[in-house]
KOLGU-524860 format. One line per 4 residues: number of its first residue (from 1); for each residue y negated, z negated, x of N, C-alpha, C. Coordinates in steps of 0.2 Angstrom, whole numbers, plus 5000, padded with zeros to 4 digits. Each point is the difference from the previous one (the first is absolute). Layout:
% KOLGU-524860
NUM = Y/Z/X/Y/Z/X/Y/Z/X | ...
END
This chain:
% KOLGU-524860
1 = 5006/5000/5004/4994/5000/4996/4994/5000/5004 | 4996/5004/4999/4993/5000/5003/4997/4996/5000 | 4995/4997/5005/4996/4994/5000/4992/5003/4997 | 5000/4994/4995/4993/5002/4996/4995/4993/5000
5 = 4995/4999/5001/4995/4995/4997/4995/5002/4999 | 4996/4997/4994/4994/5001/4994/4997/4994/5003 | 4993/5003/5002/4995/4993/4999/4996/5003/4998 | 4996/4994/4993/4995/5000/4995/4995/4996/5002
9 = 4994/5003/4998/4993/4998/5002/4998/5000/4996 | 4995/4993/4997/4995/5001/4996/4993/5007/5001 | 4999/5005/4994/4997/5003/4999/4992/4999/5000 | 4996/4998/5007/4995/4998/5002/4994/5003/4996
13 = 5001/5006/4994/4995/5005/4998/5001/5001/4992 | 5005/4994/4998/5003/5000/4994/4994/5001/4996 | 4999/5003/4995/4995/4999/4994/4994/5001/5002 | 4999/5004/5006/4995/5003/5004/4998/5007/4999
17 = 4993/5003/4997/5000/5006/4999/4998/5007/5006 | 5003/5005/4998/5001/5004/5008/4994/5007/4995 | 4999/4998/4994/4995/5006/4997/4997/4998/4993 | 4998/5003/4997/4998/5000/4992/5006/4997/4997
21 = 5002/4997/4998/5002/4996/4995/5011/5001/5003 | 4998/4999/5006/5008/5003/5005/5001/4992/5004 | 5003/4997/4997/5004/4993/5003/5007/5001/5004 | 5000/4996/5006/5008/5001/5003/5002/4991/4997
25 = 5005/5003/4997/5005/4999/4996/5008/4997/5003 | 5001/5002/5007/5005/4996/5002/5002/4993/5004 | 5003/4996/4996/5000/4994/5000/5001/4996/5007 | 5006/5005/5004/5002/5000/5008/4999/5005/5005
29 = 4999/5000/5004/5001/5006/5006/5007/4999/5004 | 5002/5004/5002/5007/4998/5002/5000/5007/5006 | 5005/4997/5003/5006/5004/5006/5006/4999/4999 | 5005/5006/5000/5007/4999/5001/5001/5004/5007
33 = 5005/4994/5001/5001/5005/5008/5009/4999/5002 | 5001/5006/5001/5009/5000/5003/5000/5001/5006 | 5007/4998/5001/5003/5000/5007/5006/5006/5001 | 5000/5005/5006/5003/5005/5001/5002/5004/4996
37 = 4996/5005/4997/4994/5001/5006/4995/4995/4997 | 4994/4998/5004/4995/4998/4998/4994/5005/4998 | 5000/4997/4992/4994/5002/4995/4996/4995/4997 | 4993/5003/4998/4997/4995/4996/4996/5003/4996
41 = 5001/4996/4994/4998/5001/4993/4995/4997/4998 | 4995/5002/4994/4996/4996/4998/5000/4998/4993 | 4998/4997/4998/5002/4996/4992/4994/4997/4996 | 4997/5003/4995/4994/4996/4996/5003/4999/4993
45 = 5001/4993/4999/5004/4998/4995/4994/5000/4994 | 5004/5001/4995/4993/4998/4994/5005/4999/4994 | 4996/4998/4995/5002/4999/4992/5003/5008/4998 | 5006/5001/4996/5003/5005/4996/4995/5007/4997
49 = 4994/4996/4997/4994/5006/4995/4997/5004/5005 | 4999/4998/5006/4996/5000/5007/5003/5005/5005 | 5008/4996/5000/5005/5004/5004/5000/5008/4997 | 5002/5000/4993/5002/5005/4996/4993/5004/5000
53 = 4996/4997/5003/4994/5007/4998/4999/5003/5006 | 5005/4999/5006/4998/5003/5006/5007/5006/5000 | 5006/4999/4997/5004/5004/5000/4997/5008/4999 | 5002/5003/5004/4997/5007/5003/5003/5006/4999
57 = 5006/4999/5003/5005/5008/4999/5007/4997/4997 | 5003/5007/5000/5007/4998/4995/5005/4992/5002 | 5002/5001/5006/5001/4993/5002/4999/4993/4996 | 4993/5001/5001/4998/4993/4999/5001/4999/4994
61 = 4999/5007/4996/4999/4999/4992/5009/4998/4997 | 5004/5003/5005/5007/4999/4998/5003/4993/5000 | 4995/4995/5006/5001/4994/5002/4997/4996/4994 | 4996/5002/4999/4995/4996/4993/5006/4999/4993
65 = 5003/5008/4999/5002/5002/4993/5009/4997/5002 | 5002/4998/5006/5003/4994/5001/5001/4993/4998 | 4992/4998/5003/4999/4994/4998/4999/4999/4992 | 4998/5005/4998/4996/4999/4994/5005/4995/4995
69 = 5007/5003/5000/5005/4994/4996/5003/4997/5003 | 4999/4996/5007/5000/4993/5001/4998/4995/4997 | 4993/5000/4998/4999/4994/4998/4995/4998/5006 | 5000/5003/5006/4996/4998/5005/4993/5001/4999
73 = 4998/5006/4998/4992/5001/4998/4996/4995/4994 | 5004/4997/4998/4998/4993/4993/5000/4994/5006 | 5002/4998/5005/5001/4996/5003/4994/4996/5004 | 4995/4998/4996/4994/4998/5005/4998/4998/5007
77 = 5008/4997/5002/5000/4996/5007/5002/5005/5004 | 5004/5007/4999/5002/5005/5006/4994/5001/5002 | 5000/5004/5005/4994/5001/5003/5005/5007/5006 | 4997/5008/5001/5002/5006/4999/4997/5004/5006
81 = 5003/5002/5004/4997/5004/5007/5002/5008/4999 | 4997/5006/5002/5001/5006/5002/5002/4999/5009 | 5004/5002/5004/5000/5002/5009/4995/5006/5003 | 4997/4997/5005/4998/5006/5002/5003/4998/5010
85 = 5000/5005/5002/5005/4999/5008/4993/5000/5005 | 5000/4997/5004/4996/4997/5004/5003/5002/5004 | 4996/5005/5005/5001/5000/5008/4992/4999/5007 | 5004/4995/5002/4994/4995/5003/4997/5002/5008
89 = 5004/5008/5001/4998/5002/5005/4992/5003/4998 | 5001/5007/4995/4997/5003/4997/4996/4996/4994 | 5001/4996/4997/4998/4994/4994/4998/5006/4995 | 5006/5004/4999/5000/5006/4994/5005/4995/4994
93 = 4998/5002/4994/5003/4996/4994/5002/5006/4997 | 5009/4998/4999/5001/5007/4997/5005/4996/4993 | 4999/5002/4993/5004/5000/4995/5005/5002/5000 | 5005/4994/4998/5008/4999/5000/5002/5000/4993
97 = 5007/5001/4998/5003/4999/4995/5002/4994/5001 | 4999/4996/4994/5004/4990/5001/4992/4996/4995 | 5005/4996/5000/4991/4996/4998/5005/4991/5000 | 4996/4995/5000/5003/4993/4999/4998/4997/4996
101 = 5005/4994/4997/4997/4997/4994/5001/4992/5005 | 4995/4995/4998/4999/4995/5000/4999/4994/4995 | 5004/4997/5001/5000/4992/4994/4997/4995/5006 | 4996/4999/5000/4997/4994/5001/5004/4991/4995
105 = 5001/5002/4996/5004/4993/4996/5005/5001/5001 | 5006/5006/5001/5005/4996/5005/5001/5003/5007 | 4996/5002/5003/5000/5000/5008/5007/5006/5000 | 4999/5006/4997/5004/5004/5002/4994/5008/5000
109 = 5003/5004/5004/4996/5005/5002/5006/5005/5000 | 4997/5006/4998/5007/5006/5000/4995/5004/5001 | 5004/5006/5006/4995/5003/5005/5006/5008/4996 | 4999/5005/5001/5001/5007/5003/4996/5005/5002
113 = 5005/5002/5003/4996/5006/5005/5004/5006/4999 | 4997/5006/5000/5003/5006/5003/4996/5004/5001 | 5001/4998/5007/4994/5005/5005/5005/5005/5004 | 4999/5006/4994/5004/5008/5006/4999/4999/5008
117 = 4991/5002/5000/5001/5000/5007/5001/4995/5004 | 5001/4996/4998/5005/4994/5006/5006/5000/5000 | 5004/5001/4995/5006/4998/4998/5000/4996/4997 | 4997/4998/4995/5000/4992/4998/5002/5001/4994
121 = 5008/4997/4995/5001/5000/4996/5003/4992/4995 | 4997/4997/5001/5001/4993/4999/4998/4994/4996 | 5000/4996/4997/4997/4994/4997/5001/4993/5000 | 4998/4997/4998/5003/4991/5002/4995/4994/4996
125 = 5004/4997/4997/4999/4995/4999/4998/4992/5004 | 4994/4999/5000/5001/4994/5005/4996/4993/4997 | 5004/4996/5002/4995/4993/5000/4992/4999/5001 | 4999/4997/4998/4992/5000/5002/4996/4993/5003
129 = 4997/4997/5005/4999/4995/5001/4995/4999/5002 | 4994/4994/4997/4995/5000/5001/4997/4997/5006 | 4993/5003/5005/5001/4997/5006/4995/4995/4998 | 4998/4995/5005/5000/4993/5000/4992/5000/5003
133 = 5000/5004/5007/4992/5003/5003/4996/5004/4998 | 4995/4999/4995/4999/5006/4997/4993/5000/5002 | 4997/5007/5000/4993/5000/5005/4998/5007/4999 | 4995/5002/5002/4999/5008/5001/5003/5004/5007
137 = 5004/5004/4995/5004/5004/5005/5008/4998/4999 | 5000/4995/4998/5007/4998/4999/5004/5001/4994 | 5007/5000/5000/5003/5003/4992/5001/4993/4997 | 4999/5001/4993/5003/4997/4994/5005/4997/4999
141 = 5004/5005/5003/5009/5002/4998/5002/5003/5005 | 5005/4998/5001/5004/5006/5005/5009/5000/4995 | 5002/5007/4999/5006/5000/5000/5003/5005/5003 | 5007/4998/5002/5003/5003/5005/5008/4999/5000
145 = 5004/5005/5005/5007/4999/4998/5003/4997/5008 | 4996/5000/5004/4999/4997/5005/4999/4995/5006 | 5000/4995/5001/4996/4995/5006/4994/5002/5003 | 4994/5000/4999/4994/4999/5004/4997/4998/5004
149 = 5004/4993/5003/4997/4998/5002/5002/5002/5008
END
């Protein structure tokens, strides 16, 4: 199994206008990042009405018309990512197929990915565990399926 960890960051800009009547709306900023190969993802977590107005191409609509009869979009406390792939050579953001969902009340996070151009065909369920040092620049949360320290 691939080695994956998620860290969540309070969204410093939350309910902060970037134009005429245009608020950022996502509740965390995040990174996901794998081991062998190593990649790194980005993640802005937000409420369901929020997430769902960003879906874009067939994909995402297919992902939504998925959810749609879970029961997950009625769920107040999820909280909904889109991937985009992060290369920190270049610091190019390229859109991926996958998106995450996060519960905060019970500390579980479910990620997928499938990024062609990497080879990345994957998803995972993980624990989630709130950190203890919190500050600016520091995560919220980290979950992971591996040791960090």
């Amino acid at each position: 199994m691939r080695e994956i960890a998620v860290r969540g960051f309070t969204n410093e800009k939350f309910n902060t206008t970037f134009g005429k009547g245009l608020f950022r709306r996502a509740v965390f900023n995040g990174s996901v990042e794998l081991r062998n190969p190593s990649l790194k993802y980005l993640v802005d977590y937000y409420q369901y009405p929020e997430w769902e107005a960003l879906a874009k191409d067939h994909q995402q609509m297919d992902v939504i018309n998925k959810l749609d009869g879970s029961g997950m979009p009625e769920n107040k406390d999820l909280l909904f990512s889109w991937l985009v792939h992060y290369d920190p050579l270049t610091k190019t953001k390229t859109k991926v197929e996958g998106y995450s969902v996060y519960s905060p009340d019970t500390k579980e996070l479910y990620i997928e990915i499938n990024d062609l151009n990497n080879q990345i065909a994957e998803n995972w369920t993980l624990d989630v565990h709130n950190c203890n040092n919190l500050g600016h620049h520091k995560p919220v949360f980290i979950a992971a399926n591996v040791d960090l320290n």
